[in-house]
C-alpha positions, 0 to 999 in steps of 0.5 A: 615023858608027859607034856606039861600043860598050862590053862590061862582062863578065869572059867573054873567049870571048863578048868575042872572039866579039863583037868578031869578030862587030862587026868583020866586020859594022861595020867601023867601029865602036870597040870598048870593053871592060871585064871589071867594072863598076867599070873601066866606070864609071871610064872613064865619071867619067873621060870624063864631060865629053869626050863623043866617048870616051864609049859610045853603047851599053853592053851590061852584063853581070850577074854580073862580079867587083868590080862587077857590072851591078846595082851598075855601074847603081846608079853610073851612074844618080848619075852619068847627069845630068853625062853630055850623050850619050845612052847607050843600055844593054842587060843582057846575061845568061846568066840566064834567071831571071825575077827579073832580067829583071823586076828589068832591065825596071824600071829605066828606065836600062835599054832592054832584057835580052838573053839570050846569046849575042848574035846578028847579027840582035839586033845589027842590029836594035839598029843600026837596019839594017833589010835583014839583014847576016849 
């Protein structure tokens, strides 16, 4: 079974780069996309107890209108403790300031800062596929 991945970014040009990029690669996977944090975290208190709708990964955006990573982070670890599924979550940035990446690195919700733009190798490797599919 595919993973299901979730986008929290308000970039409609990456998240269309992106899920073209999931499409042609891992067909099978479900796609979840969100343009703030706080649509993300309502589908998650939403879902909270019906587990298969629920995203195995998250790749989080910093800066989004509404509610940005930092504060979708903040919700999410008041919440993380109702959650049964295990939710692996990347922060995903344009940023390269080192404040952010050492501030991301810090929170144990966290697994990893990724800088954009995403690429086919950085996502297999968070597949796990260890031949390389371009």
């Amino acid at each position: 079974m595919k993973p299901i991945l979730c986008f929290v970014d308000n970039d409609e040009v990456y998240l269309f780069l992106m899920r073209k990029m999931i499409e042609k690669k891992y067909k099978d996977s479900k796609m979840l996309e969100f343009y703030n944090g706080l649509e993300a975290i309502e589908f998650i208190k939403e879902n909270i107890h019906d587990t298969p709708l629920l995203p195995d990964i998250i790749f989080l955006d910093i800066n989004m209108p509404v509610m940005d990573g930092w504060e979708f982070i903040e919700s999410f670890t008041r919440i993380k403790h109702k959650i049964t599924k295990p939710i692996t979550i990347y922060m995903v940035s344009s940023s390269v300031d080192d404040a952010d990446i050492e501030r991301a690195k810090n929170i144990q919700e966290i697994s990893d800062f990724i800088c954009k733009p995403m690429t086919i190798e950085k996502v297999n490797q968070i597949f796990g596929v260890t031949e390389y599919i371009s």
